[in-house]
Each structure stands twice: as structure tokens, then as C-alpha cells.
N, C-alpha and C positions, 0 to 999 in steps of 0.2 A: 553893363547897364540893364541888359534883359535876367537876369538871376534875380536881383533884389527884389524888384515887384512880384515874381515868379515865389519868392520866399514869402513874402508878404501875404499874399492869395493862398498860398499851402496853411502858412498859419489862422488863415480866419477860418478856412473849412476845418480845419481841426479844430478851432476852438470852437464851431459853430456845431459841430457833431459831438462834443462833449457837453456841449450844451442839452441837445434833446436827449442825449443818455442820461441825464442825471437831472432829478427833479429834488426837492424838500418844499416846506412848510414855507412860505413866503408872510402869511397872516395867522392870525387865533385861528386855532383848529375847533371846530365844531363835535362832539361826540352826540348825537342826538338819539334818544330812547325814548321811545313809543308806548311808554305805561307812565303811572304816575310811582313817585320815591320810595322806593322801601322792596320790593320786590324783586326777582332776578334779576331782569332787564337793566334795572337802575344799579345794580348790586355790579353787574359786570361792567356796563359804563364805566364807573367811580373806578371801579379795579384799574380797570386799562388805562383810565386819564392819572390816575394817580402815578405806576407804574411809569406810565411815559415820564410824567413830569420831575420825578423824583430821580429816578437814571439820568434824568436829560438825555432821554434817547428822540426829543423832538425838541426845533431850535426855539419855537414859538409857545407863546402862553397857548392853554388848550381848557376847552368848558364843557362842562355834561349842561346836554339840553332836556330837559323833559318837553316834551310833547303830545301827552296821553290821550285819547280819544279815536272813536272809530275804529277800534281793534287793533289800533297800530299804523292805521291808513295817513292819517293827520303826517306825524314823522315821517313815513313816507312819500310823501305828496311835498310833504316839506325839502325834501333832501332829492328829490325826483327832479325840482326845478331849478336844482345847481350842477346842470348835465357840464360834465368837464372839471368840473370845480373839484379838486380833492381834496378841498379845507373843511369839507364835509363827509361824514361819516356814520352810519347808521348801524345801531344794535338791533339784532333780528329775529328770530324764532320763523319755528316753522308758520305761519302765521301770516308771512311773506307767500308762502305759496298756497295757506289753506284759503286764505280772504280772497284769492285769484278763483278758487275753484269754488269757492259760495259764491260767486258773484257779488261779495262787500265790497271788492274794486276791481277796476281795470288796470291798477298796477299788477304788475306779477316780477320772477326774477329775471327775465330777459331785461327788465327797465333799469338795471342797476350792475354793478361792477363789484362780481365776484370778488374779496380782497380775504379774509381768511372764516374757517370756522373753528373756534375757540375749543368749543369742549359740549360736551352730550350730559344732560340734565335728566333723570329720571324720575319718573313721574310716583308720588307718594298720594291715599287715599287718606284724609283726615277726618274723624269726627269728635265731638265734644266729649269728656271725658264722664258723663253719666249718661251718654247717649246708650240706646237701648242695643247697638250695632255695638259689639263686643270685639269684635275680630273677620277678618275676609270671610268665611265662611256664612256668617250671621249676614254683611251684608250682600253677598252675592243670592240668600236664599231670600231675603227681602226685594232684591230687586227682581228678581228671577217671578217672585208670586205679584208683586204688587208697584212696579218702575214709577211708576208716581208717589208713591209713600217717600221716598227720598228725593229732597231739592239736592240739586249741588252746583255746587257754585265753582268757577274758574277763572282765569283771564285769558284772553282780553274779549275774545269774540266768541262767539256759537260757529264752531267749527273750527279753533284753534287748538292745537296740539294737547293743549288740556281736556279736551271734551276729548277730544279722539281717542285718550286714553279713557274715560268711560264711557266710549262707544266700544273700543275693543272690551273691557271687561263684559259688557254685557253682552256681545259677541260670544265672549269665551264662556259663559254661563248658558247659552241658547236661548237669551231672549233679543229682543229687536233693540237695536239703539237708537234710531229715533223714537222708542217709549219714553227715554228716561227726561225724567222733568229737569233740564235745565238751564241753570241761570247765570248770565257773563257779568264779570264787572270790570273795569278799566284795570286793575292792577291787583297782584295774587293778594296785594296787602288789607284790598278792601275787602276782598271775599275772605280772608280770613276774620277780619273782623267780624263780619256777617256771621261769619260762622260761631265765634267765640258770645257774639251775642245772644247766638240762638236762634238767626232769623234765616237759617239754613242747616241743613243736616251733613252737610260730608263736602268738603274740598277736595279738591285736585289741582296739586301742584308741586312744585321742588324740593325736595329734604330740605333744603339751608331756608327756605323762607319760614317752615313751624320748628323746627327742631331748639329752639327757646321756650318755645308755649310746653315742645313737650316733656323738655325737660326739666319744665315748671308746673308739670301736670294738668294742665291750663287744655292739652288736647293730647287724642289718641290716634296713633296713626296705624289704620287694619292690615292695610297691606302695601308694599311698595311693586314697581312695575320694573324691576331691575333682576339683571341675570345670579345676581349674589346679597349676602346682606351687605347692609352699610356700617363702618367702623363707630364707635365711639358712641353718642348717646341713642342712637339709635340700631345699636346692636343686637338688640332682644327683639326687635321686630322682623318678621317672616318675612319673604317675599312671596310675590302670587303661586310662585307654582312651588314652594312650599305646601303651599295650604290647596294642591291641586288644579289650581286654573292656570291657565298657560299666558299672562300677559308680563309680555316685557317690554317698554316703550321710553323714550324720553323726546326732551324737544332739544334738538342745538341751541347754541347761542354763538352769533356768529358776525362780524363785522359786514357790512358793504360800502362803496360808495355811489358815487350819481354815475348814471350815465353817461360813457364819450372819458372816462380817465382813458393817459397815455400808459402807455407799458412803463416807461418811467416813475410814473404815480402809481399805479399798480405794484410796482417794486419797491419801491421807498416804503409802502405802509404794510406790505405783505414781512417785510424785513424788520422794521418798526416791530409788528406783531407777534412773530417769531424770538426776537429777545426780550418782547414781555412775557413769552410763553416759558422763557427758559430761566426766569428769573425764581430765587426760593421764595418771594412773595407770592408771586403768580403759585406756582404747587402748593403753598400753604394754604391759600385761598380756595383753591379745588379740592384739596381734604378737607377744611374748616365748612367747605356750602354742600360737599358730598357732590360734587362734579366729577365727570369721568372725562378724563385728557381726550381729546378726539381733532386735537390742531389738525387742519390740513389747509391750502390756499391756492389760489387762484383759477386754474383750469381743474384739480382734482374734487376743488368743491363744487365748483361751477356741475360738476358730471354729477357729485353724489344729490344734488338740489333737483336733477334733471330726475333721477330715480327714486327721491323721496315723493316727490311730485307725483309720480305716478300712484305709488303704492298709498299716499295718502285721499289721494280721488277717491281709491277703492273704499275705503273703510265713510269718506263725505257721502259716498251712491249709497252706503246703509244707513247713514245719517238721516237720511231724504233732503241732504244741503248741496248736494253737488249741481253748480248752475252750467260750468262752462267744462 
């Protein structure tokens, strides 16, 4: 008579401890990206909602949210107030930690739940194809003599991993980065426009966002911020320290979620992410946008966001943008 209830109690704390071991998708999974359609941000979104949902590697429907505005802060603020909640998910850029260090918010990466970072995006210089800037050298001796003669345009914020790369270029030339004239727009798709309209001189941003325009001749790109060149249409273009100047930079793009997930949840989407990374869509999509593989998850990113952190403050204090 004392064994059976004894059995009884053994089986609920087992089933009650396999319970907090193991988490999934209970509702619509949220993908929420902080620019407006057409550019990286939204670009890696769709990959990953697609991927999942076609694997059926998630049991639940799942939606890419745009959210664009405030540098990325909006999305964030959005996805900040579903602390615990893992049905929510946010795509990121450095941007997460430069908007912390202008003072554009009081979010930063402690408010959110390391879950993976996808892949490393290098940073490409654009201008229009009769512009008078010919190649790196042309504009590095323009901005070198005259940093106001060139607008350029980026996303999302002034201080976002965009700008940083033509803060270091101007760095690498010897002249001051806060000279250079420029101007943010909610998404790399609208500065491109801008730029294609004429109402700006030079972008900075991702190979896979121009590399259509340029291989429609529509736009020229001077020089890229990568350690090698890149395959395919964008083959015949130099990188910086080809043409002498030493920059090489990109921005991650990287998943999080809210605040207060379980290790549980943590695991489920770190795992989730991991066989979107190993799928031949996913590698096709990172040679088709000129993405460098750079997976990593949960406490390893959490360390490299800690060290990006730092080394991007330094280059925000030449900016004249560093608040906090």
C-alpha cells in the first residue's frame, strides 16, 4: 500500500522535471526587424522565417514583423516588453550596442537574451556610376581635402555600424571622423535610393543590398571593408587595403530575444538556428548576399557583443557621438 503512491510521486517529479527541460513554440512566433523591407535586416528575417517554416523545424506559424524607426530602438522596445516570452525574436546589428553608446537609448545588450549570431556582413562604399569619385583612392583624397564635399548616407542611426565604417575609413586616411557629412535613413534600401537619385554621394552598406544596381550599372562600388575580394559580380572590385588604406569591418546580424528566457528557450531557438545555419539554403543565401559564416550562440556571443562593445565606443569617442 506504501509503494504505489511512492510510484505515483516518482512519476510526477519526473514528468514535472522534463517538463522545465524542454520548451517549444506554444503560439505564432514573432521575427521582428528594426528597419523598413528590402535591406539586410529584413533580408535575414525572411531567410530564417522561411527556412524554419519550410523544414518545419518550428511546430507553430511564424511572421516577420517590420518595425522600422529610431535606429532600430522601436523593435527593440517592442520586443524588450515580452521579457520571458520566447514567441518573440529580434534581428540585430551592431546598432544594439552603438545606439547604447550615443545615448539613442537606454536599451543596450544586457536587456535581452543572447540566442545566436548568424553571420558577419561587410561593409561596401557606393557611388553613382558618373560620379566624379572613380575608385578608393579618388575618394579617400576627397574626403582627406574637403569631408564635407561628400554626403553619405547609411542605416539606420548616426553611429550605427554603417557610419563606423566611414568613421574608420577616415581614420585610416588621417583625417577626423566626426568631419564627415553624414546622413541616416531608416533602411540601407532608402539610402540607396537616395543615392541612385542623386540626392547623396556615396553609401555604406552590405554587398547583397547594391550588387543588382551594380551589375546593372546603375552604381559603382570604390572599395569594400573586407579582408579578400568577393566572388561573383563583384569580383573586379579592390578591397581597401588593396588600394592602401587599412579598413576592414562588417556589422553581424544576429538573432535575440526578450529578457528573463529559460535555458530551455534559450536551447530550443539556439538549436532551431543552428539547422537553419546548416541548411544548403541558408550557405546559398550567404554566397548569393556576400555574407561571411560567423554562427556562434549563446554565452560565446554574449562574450564577443561584450568585446565588440568596447572597441566600438572607441572609434563612437572619434565620432564626437559617444554619450554613455
Amino acid at each position: 500500500m506504501i509503494i504505489r503512491p511512492l510510484i505515483f510521486i516518482a512519476a510526477a517529479l519526473i514528468c514535472g522535471l522534463a517538463s522545465a527541460q524542454s520548451w517549444s513554440p506554444q503560439k505564432n512566433v514573432e521575427i521582428v526587424v528594426g528597419s523598413a523591407p528590402g535591406g539586410s535586416n529584413d533580408k535575414t528575417g525572411r531567410t530564417v522565417e522561411k527556412i524554419l517554416s519550410e523544414k518545419r523545424l518550428v511546430p507553430t506559424s511564424i511572421t516577420v514583423n517590420n518595425k522600422p524607426g529610431g535606429g532600430g530602438n522601436i523593435s527593440l522596445t517592442y520586443v524588450s516588453q515580452k521579457a520571458g516570452d520566447a514567441h518573440y525574436l529580434a534581428v540585430v546589428t551592431p546598432s544594439l550596442l552603438t545606439n547604447h553608446i550615443v545615448g539613442q537609448s537606454s536599451l543596450n545588450y544586457t536587456d535581452f537574451t543572447a540566442v545566436a549570431s548568424l553571420f558577419n556582413d561587410y561593409i561596401v562604399f557606393a557611388v553613382n556610376p558618373d560620379s566624379g569619385i572613380k575608385n578608393g583612392r579618388d575618394l579617400a583624397d576627397r574626403l582627406k581635402k574637403d569631408p564635407k564635399s561628400v554626403s553619405v548616407g547609411f542605416a539606420t542611426a548616426l553611429g550605427s555600424h554603417n557610419h563606423i565604417g566611414a568613421g574608420l575609413l577616415m581614420k585610416a586616411i588621417g583625417g577626423e571622423a566626426k568631419a564627415l557629412k553624414a546622413i541616416a535613413f531608416k533602411g540601407s534600401a532608402e539610402a540607396i535610393t537616395a543615392l541612385l537619385g542623386g540626392h547623396i554621394d556615396l553609401v555604406t552598406t552590405a554587398a547583397g543590398n547594391v550588387d543588382a544596381q551594380v551589375a546593372a550599372g546603375k552604381l559603382r562600388i570604390v572599395g569594400i571593408a573586407a579582408n579578400q575580394r568577393f566572388p561573383g559580380a563583384l569580383a573586379s572590385v579592390p578591397t581597401w587595403k588593396e588600394q592602401g588604406i587599412n579598413v576592414v569591418f562588417g556589422g553581424w546580424r544576429a538573432i535575440v530575444g526578450p529578457r528573463g528566457m529559460t535555458a530551455a528557450q534559450s536551447a530550443y531557438w539556439e538549436g532551431a538556428l543552428r539547422k537553419v545555419a546548416e541548411t544548403p539554403e541558408w550557405k546559398q543565401d550567404l554566397e548569393k548576399n556576400y555574407w561571411s559564416d560567423d554562427f556562434a550562440t549563446g554565452e560565446q556571443f554574449r562574450k564577443d557583443m561584450v568585446t565588440d562593445y568596447a572597441s566600438m565606443k572607441s572609434v563612437l569617442v572619434d565620432l564626437g557621438l559617444a554619450r554613455n
